[in-house]
NUDOPA-537403 format. One record per residue (C-alpha): residue in three letters; y, x, z. Coordinates in pm, whole numbers, plus 50000, padded with zeros to 5 digits. Last residue first. Layout:
// residues N
ALAYXZ/...
END
This chain:
// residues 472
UNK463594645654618/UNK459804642854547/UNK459944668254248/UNK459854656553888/UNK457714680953705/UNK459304681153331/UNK457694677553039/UNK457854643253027/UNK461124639153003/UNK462544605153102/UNK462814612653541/UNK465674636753471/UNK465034661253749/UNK467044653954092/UNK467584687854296/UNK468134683754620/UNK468744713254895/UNK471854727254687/UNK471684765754677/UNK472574781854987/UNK477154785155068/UNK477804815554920/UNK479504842055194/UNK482734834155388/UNK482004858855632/UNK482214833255913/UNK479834808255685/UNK477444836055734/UNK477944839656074/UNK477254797656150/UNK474004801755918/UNK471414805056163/UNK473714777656396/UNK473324753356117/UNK469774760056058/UNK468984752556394/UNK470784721256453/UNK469074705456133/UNK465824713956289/UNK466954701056638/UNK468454664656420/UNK465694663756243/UNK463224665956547/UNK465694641256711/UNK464744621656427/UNK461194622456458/UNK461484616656849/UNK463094581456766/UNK464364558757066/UNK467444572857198/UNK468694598156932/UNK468394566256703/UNK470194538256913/UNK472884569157004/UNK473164572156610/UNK473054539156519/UNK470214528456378/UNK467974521556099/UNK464144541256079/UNK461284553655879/UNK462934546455541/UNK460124561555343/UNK460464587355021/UNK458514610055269/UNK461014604655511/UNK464384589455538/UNK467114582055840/UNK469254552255765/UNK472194554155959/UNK474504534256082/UNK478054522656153/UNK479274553656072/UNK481184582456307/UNK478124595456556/UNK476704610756172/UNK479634627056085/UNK479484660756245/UNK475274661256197/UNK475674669855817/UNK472374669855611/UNK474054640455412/UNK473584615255185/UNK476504591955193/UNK476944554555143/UNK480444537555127/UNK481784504455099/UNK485824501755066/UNK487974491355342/UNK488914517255498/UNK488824541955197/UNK492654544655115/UNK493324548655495/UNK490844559355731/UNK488104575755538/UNK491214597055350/UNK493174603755622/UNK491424610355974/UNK487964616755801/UNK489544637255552/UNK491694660555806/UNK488224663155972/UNK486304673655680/UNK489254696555610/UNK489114716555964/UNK485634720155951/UNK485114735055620/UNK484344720955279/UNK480964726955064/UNK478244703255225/UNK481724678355180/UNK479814655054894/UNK476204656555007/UNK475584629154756/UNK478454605954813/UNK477994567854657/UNK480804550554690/UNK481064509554617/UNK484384489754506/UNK484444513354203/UNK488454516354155/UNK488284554654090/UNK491524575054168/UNK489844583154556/UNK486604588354319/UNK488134613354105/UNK490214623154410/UNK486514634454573/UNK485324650554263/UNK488424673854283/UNK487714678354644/UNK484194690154525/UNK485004713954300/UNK488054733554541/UNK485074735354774/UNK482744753054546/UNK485764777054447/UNK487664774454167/UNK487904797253866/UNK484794787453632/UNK485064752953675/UNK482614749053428/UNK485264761753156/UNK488644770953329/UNK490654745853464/UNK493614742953305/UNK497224732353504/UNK498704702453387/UNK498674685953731/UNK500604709753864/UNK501334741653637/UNK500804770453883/UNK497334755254086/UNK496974781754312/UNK495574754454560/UNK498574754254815/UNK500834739954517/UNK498154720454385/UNK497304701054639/UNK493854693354745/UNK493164673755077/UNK491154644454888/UNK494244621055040/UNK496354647554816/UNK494094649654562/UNK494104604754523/UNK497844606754533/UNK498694636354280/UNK496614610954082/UNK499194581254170/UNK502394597554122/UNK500694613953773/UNK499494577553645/UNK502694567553452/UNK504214599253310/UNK500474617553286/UNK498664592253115/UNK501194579552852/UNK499354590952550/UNK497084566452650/UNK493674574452479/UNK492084606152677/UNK492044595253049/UNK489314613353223/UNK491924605753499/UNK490784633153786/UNK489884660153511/UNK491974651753314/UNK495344656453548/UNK493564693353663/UNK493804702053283/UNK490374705653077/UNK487394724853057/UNK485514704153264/UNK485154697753691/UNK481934684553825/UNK481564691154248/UNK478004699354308/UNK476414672754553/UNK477334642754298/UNK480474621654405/UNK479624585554251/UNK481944558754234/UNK480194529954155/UNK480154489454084/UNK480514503653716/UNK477384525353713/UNK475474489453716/UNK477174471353360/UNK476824503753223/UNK473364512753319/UNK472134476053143/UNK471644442953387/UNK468484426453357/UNK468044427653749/UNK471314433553873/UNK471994398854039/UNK475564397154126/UNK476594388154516/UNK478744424054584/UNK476154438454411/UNK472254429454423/UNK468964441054414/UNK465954423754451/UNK462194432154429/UNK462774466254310/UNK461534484854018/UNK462684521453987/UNK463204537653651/UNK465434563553796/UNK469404567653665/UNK470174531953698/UNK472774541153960/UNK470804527454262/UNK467814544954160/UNK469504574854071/UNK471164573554472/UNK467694572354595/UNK466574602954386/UNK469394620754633/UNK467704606454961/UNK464284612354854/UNK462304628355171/UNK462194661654952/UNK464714681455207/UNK464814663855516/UNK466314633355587/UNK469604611955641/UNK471664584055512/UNK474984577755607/UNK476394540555594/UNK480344525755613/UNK480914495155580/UNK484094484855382/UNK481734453155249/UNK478324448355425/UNK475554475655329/UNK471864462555343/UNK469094484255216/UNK465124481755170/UNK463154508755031/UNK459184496554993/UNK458804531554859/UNK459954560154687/UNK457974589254532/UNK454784578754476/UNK453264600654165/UNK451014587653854/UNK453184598453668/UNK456664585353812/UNK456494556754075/UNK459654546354241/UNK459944513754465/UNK462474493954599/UNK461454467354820/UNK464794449154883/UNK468224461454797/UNK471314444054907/UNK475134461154828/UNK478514444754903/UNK478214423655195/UNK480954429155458/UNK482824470955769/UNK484244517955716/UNK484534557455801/UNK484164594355660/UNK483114633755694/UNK481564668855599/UNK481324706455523/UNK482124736155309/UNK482914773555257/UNK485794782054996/UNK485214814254795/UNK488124838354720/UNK490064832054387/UNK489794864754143/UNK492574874953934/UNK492844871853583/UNK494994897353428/UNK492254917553215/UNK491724878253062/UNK495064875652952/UNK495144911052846/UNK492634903652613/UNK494134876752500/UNK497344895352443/UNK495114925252229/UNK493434892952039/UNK496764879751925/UNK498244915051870/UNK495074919751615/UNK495734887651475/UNK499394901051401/UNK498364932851184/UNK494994914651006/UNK497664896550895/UNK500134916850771/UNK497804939050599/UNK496404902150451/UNK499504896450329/UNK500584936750157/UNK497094938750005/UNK497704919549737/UNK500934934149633/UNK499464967949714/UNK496634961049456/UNK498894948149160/UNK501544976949208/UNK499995000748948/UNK498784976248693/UNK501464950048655/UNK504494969548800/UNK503585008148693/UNK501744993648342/UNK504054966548263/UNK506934989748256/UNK504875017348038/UNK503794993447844/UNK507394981047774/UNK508835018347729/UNK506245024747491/UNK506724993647269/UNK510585002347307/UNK513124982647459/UNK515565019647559/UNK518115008547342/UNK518714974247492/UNK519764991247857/UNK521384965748095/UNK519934932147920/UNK516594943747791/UNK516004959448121/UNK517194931748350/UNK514744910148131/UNK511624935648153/UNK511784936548519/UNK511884896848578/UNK509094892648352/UNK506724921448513/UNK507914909648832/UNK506234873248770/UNK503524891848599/UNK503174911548900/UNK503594882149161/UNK500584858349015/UNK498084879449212/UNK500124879149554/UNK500974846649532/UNK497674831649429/UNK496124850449751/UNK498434837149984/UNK498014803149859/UNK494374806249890/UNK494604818650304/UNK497234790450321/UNK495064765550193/UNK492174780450458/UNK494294780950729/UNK495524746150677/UNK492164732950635/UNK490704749550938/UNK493574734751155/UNK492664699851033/UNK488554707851143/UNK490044719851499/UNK492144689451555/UNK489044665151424/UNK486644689051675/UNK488784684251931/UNK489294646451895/UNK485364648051849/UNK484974662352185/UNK487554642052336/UNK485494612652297/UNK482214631252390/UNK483974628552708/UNK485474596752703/UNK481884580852592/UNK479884602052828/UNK481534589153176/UNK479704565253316/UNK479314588553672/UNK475894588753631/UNK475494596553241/UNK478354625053297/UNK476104639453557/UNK472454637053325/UNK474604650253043/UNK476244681253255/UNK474834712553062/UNK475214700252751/UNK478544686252723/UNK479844711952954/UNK478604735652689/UNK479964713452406/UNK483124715952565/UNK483304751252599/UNK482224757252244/UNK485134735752171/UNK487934752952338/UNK486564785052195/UNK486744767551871/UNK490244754551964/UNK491844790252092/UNK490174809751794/UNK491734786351527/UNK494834783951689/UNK494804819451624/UNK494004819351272/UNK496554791851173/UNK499214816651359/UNK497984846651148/UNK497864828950795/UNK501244816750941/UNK502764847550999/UNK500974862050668/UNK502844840250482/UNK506044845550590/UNK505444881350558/UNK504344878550165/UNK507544857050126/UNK508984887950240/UNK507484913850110/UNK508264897249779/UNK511654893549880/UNK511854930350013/UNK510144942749654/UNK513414921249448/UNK516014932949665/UNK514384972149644/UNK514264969849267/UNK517944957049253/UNK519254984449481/UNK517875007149265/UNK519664996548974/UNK517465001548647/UNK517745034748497/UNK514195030848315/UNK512735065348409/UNK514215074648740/UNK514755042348870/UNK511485021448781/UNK509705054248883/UNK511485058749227/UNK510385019149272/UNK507235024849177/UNK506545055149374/UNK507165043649751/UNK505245007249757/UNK502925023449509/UNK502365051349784/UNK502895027750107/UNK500005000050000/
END
């Protein structure tokens, strides 16, 4: 590119006596449109990274969280805005790829375009020197000799500016900064009839794993259930969310017979906070809304989202959370802690207008002080009145509900209070030692701030047949 670019012109001069100030105005403004090309070649490129990596994220989510997505009725947003970024991506591809052609017919039509231009000034300012020789020899330096600079010159300029792209994403990543782990724990409160299940019953393969379940919540009550790991607590909840194949005798919400009813119609009744907080690739605001369609989402919603995470104890401005509600979260929730996840699960269902809540183990990952700041504010205000049901392995909140259903062996072995319980039942003060025990082994761990232990439940999709479906 720099020899022709350097030659040419002293050529043009020296052996045609055209004005060298005109050759240089006429190589700038190809240069120039040739820049201006190559910016946006460059800035169509880069988009281009930032929405596939976008969408490779999403897909991964996508993947990795259908059975979670499925329970909290949330697939058709999501895969939603996975096709709007898909459509944004695909319209972004076009552009780049028009401009990439346009770029290319520039360049190659420019000699002859030059050539023309060249040949006119010379027949006007110096007539005697038109000879056949002179004219090949002026198409020959601008139409031979300049023809691979001049297409070189857009793509040099391009490869030049997504190079500094990728060196400032790079850096961007370089710059990240690691956010300290958050240990975890639990609470709530509630009082009418919203949820009645009789004989429920859960046989996969051959294999018992729930049975003769019966359950009776009244509306704004508030019920914990309890168990060891495997006694079925967790594959409970996918019962009640349509998530099992279970067959039950009756089963009823709020008064409405669910027998015959689809998922849909069911997951509605429910907020559901799984045991591992779910965040996505997507702004803090999306990830509490999963509100895609109204363009108005953050103007009119954000008082009432910054709402639900501050009765879920997160707010932004103590949470490293720059940008407020617009801030990203990384892909899988890649830089929050474990307790940051499930807080932002919590406002999800503090935003959610589900009259029942279902919460999986949902503060295993939160500390003392914030289970108790939730059970004075959150349980006690904006969920007062609203039914809940938690799995737990928590003894903190247990002496707070009205009762407790205390599981075994995919069994309900016994309802109670707690004192009623811790009076009368010597397997559950066995529980209750056992659970005891493993707190206080892991009380100087927690200290340390080290990784809370891998969930105790694990629920596999009950549909594939491949797959060993374990009690709990």
């Amino acid at each position: 590119i720099l020899f022709p670019l350097i030659l040419a012109p002293a050529a043009l001069v020296y052996l045609f006596e055209l004005p060298l100030s005109f050759v240089i105005a006429v190589l700038a403004g190809v240069i120039a449109i040739n820049l201006v090309l190559a910016l946006r070649q460059s800035r169509f490129f880069s988009i281009f990274k930032r929405l596939a990596a976008e969408r490779v994220g999403l897909v991964n989510e996508w993947v990795q969280n259908i059975r979670t997505l499925r329970v909290l009725g949330l697939m058709e947003p999501f895969e939603t805005k996975l096709l709007e970024v898909r459509e944004i991506e695909t319209m972004n591809r076009i552009k780049m790829v028009t401009n990439g052609q346009t770029m290319n017919a520039v360049s190659s039509s420019m000699t002859f375009v030059i050539n023309v231009l060249f040949i006119l000034v010379l027949v006007r300012l110096h007539p005697a020197q038109v000879t056949p020789g002179s004219l090949l020899a002026l198409l020959w330096i601008v139409g031979i000799f300049m023809t691979r600079p001049f297409r070189q010159i857009p793509w040099f300029f391009t490869f030049v500016f997504d190079g500094w792209t990728s060196l400032k994403r790079l850096a961007g990543a370089l710059s990240l900064t690691s956010v300290p782990p958050q240990i975890a724990k639990s609470a709530t409160v509630a009082n009418e009839p919203a949820l009645t299940v009789r004989d429920l019953n859960l046989r996969i393969y051959g294999q018992q794993l729930l049975s003769g379940i019966d359950l009776d919540l009244r509306e704004g009550e508030f019920v914990a259930v309890v168990g060891e790991v495997g006694s079925g607590k967790s594959l409970l909840f996918q019962c009640l969310l349509a998530e099992a194949p279970a067959e039950f005798k009756a089963y009823r919400i709020l008064g409405e017979d669910m027998s015959g009813r689809g998922s849909p119609e069911i997951r509605r009744h429910f907020a559901f906070v799984p045991q591992e907080g779910f965040t996505m690739s997507a702004t803090l605001l999306e990830n509490v809304a999963f509100d895609y369609h109204s363009k108005t989402t953050e103007e009119t919603l954000r008082e009432e989202i910054e709402g639900a995470l501050a009765l879920a104890e997160f707010r932004s401005s103590q949470e490293r959370m720059n940008g407020g509600l617009t801030t990203e979260i990384g892909e899988r929730g890649v830089n929050l802690s474990g307790g940051q996840k499930q807080r932002i699960s919590l406002a999800r269902a503090v935003y959610s207008k589900a009259p029942i809540l279902l919460l999986d183990d949902t503060f295993s990952a939160l500390d003392t002080e914030t289970e108790t700041k939730l059970i004075d504010g959150l349980f006690a205000t904006r969920w007062k009145n609203r039914t809940c049901l938690l799995a737990t392995h928590r003894l903190s909140v247990l002496s707070k509900v009205s009762r407790i259903y205390f599981m075994g062996e995919g069994r309900i072995l016994d309802v109670g209070t707690w004192s009623e319980l811790r009076g009368r039942s010597k397997a559950f003060n066995d529980f209750v030692h056992s659970v005891e025990a493993r707190e206080a082994a892991q009380t100087p761990a927690i200290t340390k701030s080290a990784p809370r232990p891998a969930p105790a439940e694990e629920i596999l999709p009950p549909e594939n047949p491949a797959e060993v479906i374990s009690e709990d």
